[in-house]
C-alpha positions as CSV (number, residue, x, y, z in Angstrom):
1,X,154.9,97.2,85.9
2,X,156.2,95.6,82.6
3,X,157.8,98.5,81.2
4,X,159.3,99.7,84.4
5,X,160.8,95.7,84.4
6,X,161.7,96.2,80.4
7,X,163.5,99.3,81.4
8,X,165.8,97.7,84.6
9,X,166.3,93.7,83.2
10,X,165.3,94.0,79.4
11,X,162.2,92.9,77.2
12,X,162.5,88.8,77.5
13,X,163.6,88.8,81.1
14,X,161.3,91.4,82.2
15,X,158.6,89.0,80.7
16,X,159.7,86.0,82.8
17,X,160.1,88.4,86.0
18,X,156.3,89.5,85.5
19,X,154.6,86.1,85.0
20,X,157.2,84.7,87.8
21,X,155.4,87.4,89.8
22,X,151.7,87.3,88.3
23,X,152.1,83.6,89.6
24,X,153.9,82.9,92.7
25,X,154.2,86.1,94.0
26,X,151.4,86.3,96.5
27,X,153.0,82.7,97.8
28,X,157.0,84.9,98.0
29,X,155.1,87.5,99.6
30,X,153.6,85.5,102.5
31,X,157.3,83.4,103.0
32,X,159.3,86.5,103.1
33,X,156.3,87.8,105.8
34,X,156.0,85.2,107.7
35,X,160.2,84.5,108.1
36,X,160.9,88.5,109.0
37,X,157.7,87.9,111.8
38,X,159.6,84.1,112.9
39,X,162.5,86.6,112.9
40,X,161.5,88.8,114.8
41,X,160.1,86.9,117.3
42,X,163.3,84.7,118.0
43,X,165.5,87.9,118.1
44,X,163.2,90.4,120.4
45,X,160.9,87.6,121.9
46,X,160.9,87.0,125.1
47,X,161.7,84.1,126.7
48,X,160.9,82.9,130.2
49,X,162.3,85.4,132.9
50,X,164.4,83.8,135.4
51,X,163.0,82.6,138.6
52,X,163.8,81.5,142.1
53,X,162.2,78.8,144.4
54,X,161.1,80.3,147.1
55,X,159.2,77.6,148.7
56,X,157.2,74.1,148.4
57,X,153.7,75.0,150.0
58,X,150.7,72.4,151.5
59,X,147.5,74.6,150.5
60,X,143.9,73.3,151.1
61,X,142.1,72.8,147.6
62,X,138.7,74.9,147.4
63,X,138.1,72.6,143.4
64,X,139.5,70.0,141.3
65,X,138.5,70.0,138.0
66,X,139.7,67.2,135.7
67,X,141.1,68.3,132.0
68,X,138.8,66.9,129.8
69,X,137.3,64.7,132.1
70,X,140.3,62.4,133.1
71,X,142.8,63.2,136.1
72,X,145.1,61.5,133.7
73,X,145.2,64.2,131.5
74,X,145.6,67.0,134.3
75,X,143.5,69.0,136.5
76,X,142.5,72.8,137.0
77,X,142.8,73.3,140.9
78,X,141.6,76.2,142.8
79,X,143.6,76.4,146.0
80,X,143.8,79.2,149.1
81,X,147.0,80.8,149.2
82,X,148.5,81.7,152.7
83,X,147.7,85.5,152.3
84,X,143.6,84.4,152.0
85,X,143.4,85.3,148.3
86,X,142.9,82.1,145.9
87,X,144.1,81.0,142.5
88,X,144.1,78.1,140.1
89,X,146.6,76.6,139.0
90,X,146.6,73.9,135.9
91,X,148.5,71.1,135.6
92,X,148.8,68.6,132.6
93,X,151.2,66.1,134.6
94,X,148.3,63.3,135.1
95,X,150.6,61.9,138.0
96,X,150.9,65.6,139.8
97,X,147.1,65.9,139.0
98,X,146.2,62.5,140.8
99,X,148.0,63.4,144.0
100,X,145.7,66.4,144.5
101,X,143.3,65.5,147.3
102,X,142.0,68.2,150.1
103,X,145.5,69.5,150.1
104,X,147.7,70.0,147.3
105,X,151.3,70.1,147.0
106,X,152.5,74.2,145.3
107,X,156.1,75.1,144.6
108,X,156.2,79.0,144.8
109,X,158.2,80.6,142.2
110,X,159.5,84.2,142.5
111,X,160.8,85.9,139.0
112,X,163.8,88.4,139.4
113,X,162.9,90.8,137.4
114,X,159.3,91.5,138.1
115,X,159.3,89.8,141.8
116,X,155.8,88.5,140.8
117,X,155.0,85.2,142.2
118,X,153.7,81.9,140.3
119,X,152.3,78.6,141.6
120,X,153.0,75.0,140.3
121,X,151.6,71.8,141.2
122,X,154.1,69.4,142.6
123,X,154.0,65.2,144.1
124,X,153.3,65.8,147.7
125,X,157.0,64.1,148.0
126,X,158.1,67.7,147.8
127,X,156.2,68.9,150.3
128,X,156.5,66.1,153.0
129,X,159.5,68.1,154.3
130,X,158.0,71.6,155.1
């Protein structure tokens, strides 16, 4: 590799070039990897796909499972959606997560793209008019 460097830049600066390399190169590597991955990401990630409110929902909780063994720090809750299949949905809002009793407040989200549906705890405020 020196005397393919000698050849291109000359003897001294080829010197510098190859210790420069010998040195930090493995560091220059891993920052020129990791910014073209960053870059990637940002320019062909996806972000989240738009989605419509379709509906608040009152659904019966089958569990309520505390995050780390505080409602204040959110809860996993199993609930029975209106078609008979259930789901969980997590919350890490302690305020949402302390409203859940028997029945728990569920916004129903439709994307556009994909018209797949998500669930999201809400307050039972949200729900008190449906």
């Amino acid at each position: 590799m020196l005397d393919v460097l000698s050849k291109l830049i000359g003897p001294h600066r080829a010197v510098s070039v190859y210790a420069f390399l010998h040195t930090r190169g493995a560091a220059l590597v891993a920052a020129v990897l990791f910014a073209a991955i960053l870059g990637g990401l940002l320019l062909f990630g996806r972000g989240e796909e738009p989605h419509e409110h379709e509906a608040f929902l009152t659904l019966d909780v089958l569990s309520l499972t505390a995050l780390n063994g505080d409602l204040r720090n959110g809860a996993l809750v199993s609930v029975r959606l209106p078609d008979g299949h259930a789901t969980s949905i997590t919350s890490t809002e302690g305020p949402v997560a302390a409203s859940v009793t028997t029945t728990a407040c569920v916004e129903k989200r439709i994307y556009v793209t994909s018209g797949e549906a998500r669930y999201r705890l809400k307050l039972p405020q949200y729900c008190a008019g449906s």
